[in-house]
N, C-alpha and C positions, 0 to 999 in steps of 0.2 A: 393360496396363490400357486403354490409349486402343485399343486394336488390337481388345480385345473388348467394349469401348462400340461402336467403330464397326462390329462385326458383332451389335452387339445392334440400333441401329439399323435398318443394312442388313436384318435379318431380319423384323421388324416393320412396316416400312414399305414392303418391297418390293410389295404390294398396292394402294399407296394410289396413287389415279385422278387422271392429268394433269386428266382433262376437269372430274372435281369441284372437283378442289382452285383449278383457273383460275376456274369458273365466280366459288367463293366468293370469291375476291379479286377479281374485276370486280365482283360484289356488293355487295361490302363495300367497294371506292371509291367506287361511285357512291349510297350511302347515305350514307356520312362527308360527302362532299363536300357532300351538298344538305343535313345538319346544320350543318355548319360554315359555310357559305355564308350559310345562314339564319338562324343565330345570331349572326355580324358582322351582318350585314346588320337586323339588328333593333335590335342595339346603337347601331349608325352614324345608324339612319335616326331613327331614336329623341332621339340627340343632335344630329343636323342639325334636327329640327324644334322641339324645345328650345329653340336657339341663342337668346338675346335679338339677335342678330344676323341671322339668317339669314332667310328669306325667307317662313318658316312660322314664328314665333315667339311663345311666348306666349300660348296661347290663351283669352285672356280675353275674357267673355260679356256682352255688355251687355244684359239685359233688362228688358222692362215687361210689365204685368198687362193690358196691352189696353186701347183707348179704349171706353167707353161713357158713354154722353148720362145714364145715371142713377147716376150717382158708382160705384166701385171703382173707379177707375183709378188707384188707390195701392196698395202694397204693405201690410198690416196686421203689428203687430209677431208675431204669430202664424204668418204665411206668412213673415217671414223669418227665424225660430226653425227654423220646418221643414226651410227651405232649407240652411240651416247648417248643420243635422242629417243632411244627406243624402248618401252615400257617394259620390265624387266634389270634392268642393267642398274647397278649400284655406282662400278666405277670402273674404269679401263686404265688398263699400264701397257705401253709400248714395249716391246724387248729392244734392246741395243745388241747387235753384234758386232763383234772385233774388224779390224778391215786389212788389220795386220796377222805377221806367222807369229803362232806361235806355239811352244814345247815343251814339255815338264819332261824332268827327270826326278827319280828316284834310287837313292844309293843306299837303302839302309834292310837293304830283301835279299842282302847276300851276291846278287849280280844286278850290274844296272838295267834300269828301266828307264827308257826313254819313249816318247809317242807325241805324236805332233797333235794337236786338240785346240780347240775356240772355245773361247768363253764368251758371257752373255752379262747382260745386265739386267734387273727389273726396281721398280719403285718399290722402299721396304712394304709398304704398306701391304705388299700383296706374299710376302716370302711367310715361309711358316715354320721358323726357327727361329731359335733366342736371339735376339739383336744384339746383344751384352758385348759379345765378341767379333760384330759387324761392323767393323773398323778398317778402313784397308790404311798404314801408315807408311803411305807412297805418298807423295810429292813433287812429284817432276815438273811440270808444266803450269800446270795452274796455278797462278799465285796464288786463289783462295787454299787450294791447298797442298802447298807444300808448306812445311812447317816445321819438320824433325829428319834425319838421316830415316831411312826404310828400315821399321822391323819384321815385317810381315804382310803378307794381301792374305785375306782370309777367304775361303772358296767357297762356298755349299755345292754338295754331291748330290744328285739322284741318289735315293737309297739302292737302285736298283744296280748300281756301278755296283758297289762293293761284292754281291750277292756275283756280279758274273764275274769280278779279281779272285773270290774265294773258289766258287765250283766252275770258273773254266780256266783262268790263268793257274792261279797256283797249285790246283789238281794238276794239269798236265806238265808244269814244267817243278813239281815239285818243291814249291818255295812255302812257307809261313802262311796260314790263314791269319785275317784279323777279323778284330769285331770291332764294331763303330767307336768305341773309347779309343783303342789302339790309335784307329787310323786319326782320331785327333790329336795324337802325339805326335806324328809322322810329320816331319817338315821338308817338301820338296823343294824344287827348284823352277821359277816360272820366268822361262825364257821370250823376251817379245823382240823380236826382229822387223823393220822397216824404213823408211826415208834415209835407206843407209846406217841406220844404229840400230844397235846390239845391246840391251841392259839384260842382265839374268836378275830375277829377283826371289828372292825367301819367302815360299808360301805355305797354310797348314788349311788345313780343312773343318771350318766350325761348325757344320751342322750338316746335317740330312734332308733330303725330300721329297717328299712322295707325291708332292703337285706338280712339279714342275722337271720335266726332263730335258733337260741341259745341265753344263758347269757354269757355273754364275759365281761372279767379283761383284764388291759396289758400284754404284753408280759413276762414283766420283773417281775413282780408281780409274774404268773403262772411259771415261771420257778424258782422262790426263793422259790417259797412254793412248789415246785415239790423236790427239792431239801431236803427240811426239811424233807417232809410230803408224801412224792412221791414214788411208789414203785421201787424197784431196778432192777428190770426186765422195758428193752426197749419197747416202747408202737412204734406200728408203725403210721404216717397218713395215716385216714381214709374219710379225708374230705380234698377233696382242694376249695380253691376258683381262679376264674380266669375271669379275666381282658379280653375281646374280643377287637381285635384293630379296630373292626368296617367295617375292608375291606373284609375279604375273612371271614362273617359267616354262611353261605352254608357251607364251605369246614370244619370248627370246627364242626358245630353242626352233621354231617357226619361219620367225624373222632369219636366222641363222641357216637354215637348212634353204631356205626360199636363195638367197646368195651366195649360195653353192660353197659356204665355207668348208675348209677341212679342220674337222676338232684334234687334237692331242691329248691324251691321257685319258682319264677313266671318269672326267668332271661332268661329262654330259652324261656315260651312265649313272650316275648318282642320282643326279639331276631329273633323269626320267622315273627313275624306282622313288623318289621323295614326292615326285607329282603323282604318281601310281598309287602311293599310301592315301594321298591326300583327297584323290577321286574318291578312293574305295570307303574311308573315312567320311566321307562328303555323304558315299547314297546312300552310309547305314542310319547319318545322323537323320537323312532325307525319309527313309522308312521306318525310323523312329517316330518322326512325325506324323507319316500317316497313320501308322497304330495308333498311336496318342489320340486323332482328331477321329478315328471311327471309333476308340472308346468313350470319347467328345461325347458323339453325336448319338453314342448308345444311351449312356447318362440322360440326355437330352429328353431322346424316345422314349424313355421309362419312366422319367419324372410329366414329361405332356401326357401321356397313359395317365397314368395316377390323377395328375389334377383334373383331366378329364371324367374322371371316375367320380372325382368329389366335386365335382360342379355345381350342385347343388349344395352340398356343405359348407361351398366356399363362400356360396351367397347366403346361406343360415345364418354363419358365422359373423358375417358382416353386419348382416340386419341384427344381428343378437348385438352387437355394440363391437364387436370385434377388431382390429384394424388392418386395412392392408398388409403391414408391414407384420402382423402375429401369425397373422395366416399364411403368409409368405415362409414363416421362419422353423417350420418343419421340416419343409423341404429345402430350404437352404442348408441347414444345418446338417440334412441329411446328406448333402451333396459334398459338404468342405470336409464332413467325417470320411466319406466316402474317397476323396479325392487325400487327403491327408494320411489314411491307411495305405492307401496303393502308391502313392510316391514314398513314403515311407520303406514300402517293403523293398519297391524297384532299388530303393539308396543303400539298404543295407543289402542288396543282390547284387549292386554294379560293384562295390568294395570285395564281395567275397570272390566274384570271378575275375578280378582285377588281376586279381597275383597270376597267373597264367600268361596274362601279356606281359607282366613287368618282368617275369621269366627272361622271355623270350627278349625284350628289351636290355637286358643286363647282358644277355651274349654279346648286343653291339657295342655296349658302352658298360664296361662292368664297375664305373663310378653314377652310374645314370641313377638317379633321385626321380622321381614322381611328382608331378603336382599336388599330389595327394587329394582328400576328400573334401576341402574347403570350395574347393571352384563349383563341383557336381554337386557340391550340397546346395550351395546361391543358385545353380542352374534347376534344380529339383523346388526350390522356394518359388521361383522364378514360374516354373509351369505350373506348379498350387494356385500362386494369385492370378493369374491369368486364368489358367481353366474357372476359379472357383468365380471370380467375378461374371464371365460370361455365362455361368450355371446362374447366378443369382438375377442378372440380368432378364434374360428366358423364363426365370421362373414367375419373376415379379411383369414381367409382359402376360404372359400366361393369366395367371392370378386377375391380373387388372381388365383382362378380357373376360 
């Protein structure tokens, strides 16, 4: 039985062309590979820009409506209904600004510091420091909360403050640099003046950030002293911040650009170089594919060659007792080896030039992990049964013609 498989083989396949059959397996790795390649690589870069850690993180939009001398330059609750509405967008936080003076000082730098400054507010959800110590234990006005004597309002800074106190205040007038541990030691003085009062209150600085450029209190904090100290006339938002849900930011940043917003900060370029990756990722996987389907359609050519060759044999075969499906199964067999070697090789070629990108991936995020071989492996499975079913397909229409 095995003796006259192996001359059913041998007889069937004696036609079949080194030069075709190599061509379609170089083909067919070098298609695999720039899929598979492209598909980690999408995955990976995808989740390195992600990272709340990593070096592109997060890319939340800080916008306004633009300054004009004849009022709009608020957000109407109508524009931010829209916004909400619009594919792209995760979620939106209003800023609150103060409507009262107010003034820190600082006495512990050897001479005082004093400077007039406004604070802001936003919803935690969107801040990017430890909450732990995001507590303001004021009290004043709101019954929800007041509840203890005042120990403290806690502030978060622009990282970018400290960077111009170190190399332009303290270089030129010769005081103490600090470093961000210090200046959470440091307890100022947070003076708020309005409706006729005067409270000084004890504040320290809990955290850092590099989203958001203002000095920002909680929420609950600015609305009690807004309340005391605040004026009586309605302030409108003039700053939203917002949350991109990472799918559709073509179609936000679009939408945004189309209504002449003005962005702040560095969120929208993130934003573009992540949609940048994402294009470029897109038309390698996109030319991966076409390599793959004109290795397809090589396989195809070479295998309708052959059975045309044996055209007669196939109908020998048949008449000798043979069946569809024996006759069929040289060249199937010959197609799933075929197809099984070259995703093969393409899986252990996309692994070995893989480290080159995760290189270059670890500059931005030097905790950045890989999805590793498991997903390109299912994806590499993935185009074996596919391809190999529509080779058997073709082959057994062939055959049956």
């Amino acid at each position: 039985m095995k003796t006259g498989k192996a001359l059913l083989y041998k007889l069937l396949l004696a036609k079949l062309s080194p030069v075709q059959l190599s061509g379609f397996v170089l083909a067919n790795i070098v298609g695999a590979v720039i899929i598979l390649f492209g598909v980690r690589a999408y995955r990976d870069v995808t989740a390195t820009f992600q990272d709340p850690e990593g070096a592109i993180a997060n890319n939340y939009l800080v916008i306004t409506p633009g300054i004009s001398g004849f009022g709009g330059n608020v957000f109407t609750p109508e524009e931010i209904a829209q916004l909400q509405a619009q594919p792209g967008v995760d979620s939106i936080g209003a800023f609150r600004t103060c409507t009262f003076k107010v003034n820190a000082s600082l006495e512990d730098l050897g001479i005082p510091v004093s400077t007039a400054m406004f604070i802001e507010s936003i919803p935690d959800a969107f801040l990017d420091v430890d909450l732990r110590a995001w507590h303001a234990e004021v009290y004043e006005s709101r019954q929800s909360y007041i509840t203890e004597p005042s120990l403290f309002v806690p502030v978060i800074l622009p990282r970018a403050y400290i960077n111009v106190y170190n190399f332009g205040f303290a270089a030129s007038r010769g005081t103490p640099q600090m470093d961000e541990a210090l200046v959470k030691l440091k307890s100022f003085h947070l003076r708020c003046r309005g409706r006729g009062m005067d409270h000084c209150y004890t504040a320290r600085v809990v955290g850092f950030t590099d989203r958001i450029n203002t000095i920002l209190v909680p929420e609950d904090f600015l609305a009690a002293a807004e309340d005391k100290y605040g004026s009586a006339v309605p302030v409108g938002v003039s700053r939203l911040i917002i949350k991109p849900d990472g799918r559709n930011d073509d179609a936000l940043l679009e939408y945004l650009n189309a209504q002449n917003y003005h962005f702040d900060g560095t969120g929208v370029d993130s934003m573009k170089i992540v949609s940048l990756v994402r294009g470029i990722a897109f038309v390698v996987i996109l030319l991966g594919v076409v390599v793959s389907l004109l290795a397809f359609f090589l396989l195809v050519v070479s295998i309708h060659l052959l059975i045309e060759k044996n055209k007669d044999k196939n109908a020998t075969l048949i008449a000798l007792g043979y069946t569809r499906a024996e006759v069929c199964r040289p060249y199937e067999v010959t197609a799933l080896a075929l197809n099984f070697l070259s995703l093969l090789i393409a899986l252990l070629a996309t692994g070995s030039l893989y480290g080159m990108l995760e290189g270059v991936l670890l500059r931005y995020n030097p905790d950045f992990e890989g999805t590793g071989m498991g997903f390109i492996t299912l994806v590499a499975a993935a185009l074996m049964v596919v391809f190999s079913l529509l080779h058997i397909l073709m082959i057994r229409k062939e055959v049956h013609e």
